[in-house]
C-alpha positions as CSV (number, residue, x, y, z in Angstrom):
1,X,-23.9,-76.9,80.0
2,X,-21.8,-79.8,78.4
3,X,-20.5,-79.6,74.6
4,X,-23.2,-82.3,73.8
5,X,-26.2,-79.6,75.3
6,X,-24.5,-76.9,73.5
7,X,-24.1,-78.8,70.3
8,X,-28.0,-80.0,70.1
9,X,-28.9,-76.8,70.8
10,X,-27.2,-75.7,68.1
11,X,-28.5,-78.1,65.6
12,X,-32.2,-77.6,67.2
13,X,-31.7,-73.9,66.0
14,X,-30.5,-75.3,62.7
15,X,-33.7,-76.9,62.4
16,X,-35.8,-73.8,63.4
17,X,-33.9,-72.0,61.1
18,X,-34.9,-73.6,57.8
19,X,-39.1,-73.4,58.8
20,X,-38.9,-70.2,59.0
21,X,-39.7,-68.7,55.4
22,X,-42.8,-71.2,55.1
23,X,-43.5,-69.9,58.9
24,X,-43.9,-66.7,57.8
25,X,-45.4,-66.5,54.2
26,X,-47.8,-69.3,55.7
27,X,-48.7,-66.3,57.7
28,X,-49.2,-63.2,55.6
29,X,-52.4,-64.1,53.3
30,X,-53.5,-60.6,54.7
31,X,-51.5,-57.5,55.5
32,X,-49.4,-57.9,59.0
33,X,-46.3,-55.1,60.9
34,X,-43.5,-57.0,62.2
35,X,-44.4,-56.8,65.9
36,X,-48.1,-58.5,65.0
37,X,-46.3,-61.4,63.0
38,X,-44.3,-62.0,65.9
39,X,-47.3,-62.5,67.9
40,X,-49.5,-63.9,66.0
41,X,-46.5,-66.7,65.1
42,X,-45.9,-67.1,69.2
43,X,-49.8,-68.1,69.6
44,X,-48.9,-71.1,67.3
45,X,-45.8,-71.8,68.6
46,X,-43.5,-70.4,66.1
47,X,-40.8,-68.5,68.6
48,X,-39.0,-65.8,66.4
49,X,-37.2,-63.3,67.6
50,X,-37.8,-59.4,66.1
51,X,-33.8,-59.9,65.6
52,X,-34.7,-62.4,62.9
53,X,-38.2,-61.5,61.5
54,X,-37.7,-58.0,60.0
55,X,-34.2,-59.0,58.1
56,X,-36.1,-61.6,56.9
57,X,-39.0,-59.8,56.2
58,X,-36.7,-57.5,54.2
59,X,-35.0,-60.1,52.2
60,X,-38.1,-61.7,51.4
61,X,-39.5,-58.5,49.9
62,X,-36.3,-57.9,48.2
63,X,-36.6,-61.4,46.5
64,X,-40.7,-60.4,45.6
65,X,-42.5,-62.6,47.6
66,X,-43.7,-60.2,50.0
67,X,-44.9,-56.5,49.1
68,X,-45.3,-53.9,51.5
69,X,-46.9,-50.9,52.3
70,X,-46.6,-48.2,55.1
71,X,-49.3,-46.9,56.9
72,X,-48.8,-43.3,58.2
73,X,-52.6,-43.3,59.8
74,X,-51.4,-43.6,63.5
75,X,-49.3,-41.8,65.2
76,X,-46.6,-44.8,64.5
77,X,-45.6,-45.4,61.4
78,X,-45.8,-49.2,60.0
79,X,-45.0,-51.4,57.5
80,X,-47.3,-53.8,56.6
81,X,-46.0,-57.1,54.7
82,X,-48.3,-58.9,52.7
83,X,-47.5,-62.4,50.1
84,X,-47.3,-61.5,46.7
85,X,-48.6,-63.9,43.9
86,X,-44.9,-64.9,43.3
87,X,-44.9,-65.2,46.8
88,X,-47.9,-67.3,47.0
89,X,-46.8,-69.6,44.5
90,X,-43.4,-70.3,46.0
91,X,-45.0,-70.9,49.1
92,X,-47.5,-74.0,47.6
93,X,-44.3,-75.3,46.3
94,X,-42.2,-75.5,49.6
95,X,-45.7,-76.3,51.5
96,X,-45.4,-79.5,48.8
97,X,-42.2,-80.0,49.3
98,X,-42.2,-79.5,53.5
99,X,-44.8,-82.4,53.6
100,X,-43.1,-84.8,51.2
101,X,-39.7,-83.9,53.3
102,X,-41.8,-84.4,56.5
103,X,-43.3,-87.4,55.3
104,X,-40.4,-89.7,54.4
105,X,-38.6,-87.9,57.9
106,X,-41.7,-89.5,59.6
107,X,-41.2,-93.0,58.2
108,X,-37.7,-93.1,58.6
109,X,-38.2,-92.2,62.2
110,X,-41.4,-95.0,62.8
111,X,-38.9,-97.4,61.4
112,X,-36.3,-96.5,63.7
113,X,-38.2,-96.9,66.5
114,X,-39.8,-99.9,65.8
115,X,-36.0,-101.4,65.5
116,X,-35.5,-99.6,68.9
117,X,-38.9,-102.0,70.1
118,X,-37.7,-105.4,68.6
C-alpha cells in the first residue's frame, strides 16, 4: 500500500471518528449492552469496533449523557446503556449542528463538481 493509500485511510478513519458519539446516542432511546449496539450499528452500516464502543460508552456516561444499569438476570452479567435527558438534549444539538455541517459540505461539493463538468 503506497503513502497516499495509507494516508486516506487515515483521514477516512478521521472522518469515522468524529460520527461516532451522534452514531451512538442516535442509538440508545431504549436500554442496549455493548455487544447489541455493535450489532445493531453494523445493520446500518455504522462499523465500530468493541475496541472503541465500550471506552466510549464509558466516557460518555462519565460525561452524563448516558446512564446505565446492570442486569444480573442471566447467567451473564450486562450493562445496559441508555441516553439520559442531558444526553438527549446534547444529541438534538449535534443532530442540528451534523445537518447544517452536512449541508454546506454538500454544496461545497455540488459546486465542485459542477466546475469539474464545465
Amino acid at each position: 500500500m503506497g503513502s497516499t493509500d495509507e494516508l486516506i485511510s487515515s483521514l477516512i478513519v478521521e472522518l469515522k471518528r468524529g460520527t461516532l458519539v451522534l452514531s451512538v446516542l442516535s442509538q440508545l432511546n431504549n436500554p442496549e449492552y455493548g455487544y447489541s449496539l455493535v450489532q445493531k450499528l453494523e445493520k446500518k452500516n455504522v462499523l465500530i469496533e468493541a475496541g472503541t464502543l465500550y471506552p466510549l460508552l464509558r466516557r460518555l456516561e462519565k460525561q452524563k449523557l448516558l446512564t446505565s444499569k446492570w442486569d444480573t438476570s442471566e447467567s451473564r452479567p450486562r450493562k445496559f446503556y441508555l441516553i439520559s435527558d442531558g444526553g438527549r438534549e446534547v444529541y438534538h444539538r449535534l443532530k442540528s449542528e451534523w445537518k447544517s455541517l452536512s449541508k454546506n459540505l454538500d454544496s461545497l461539493l455540488m459546486e465542485e463538481d459542477k466546475n469539474e463538468i464545465d
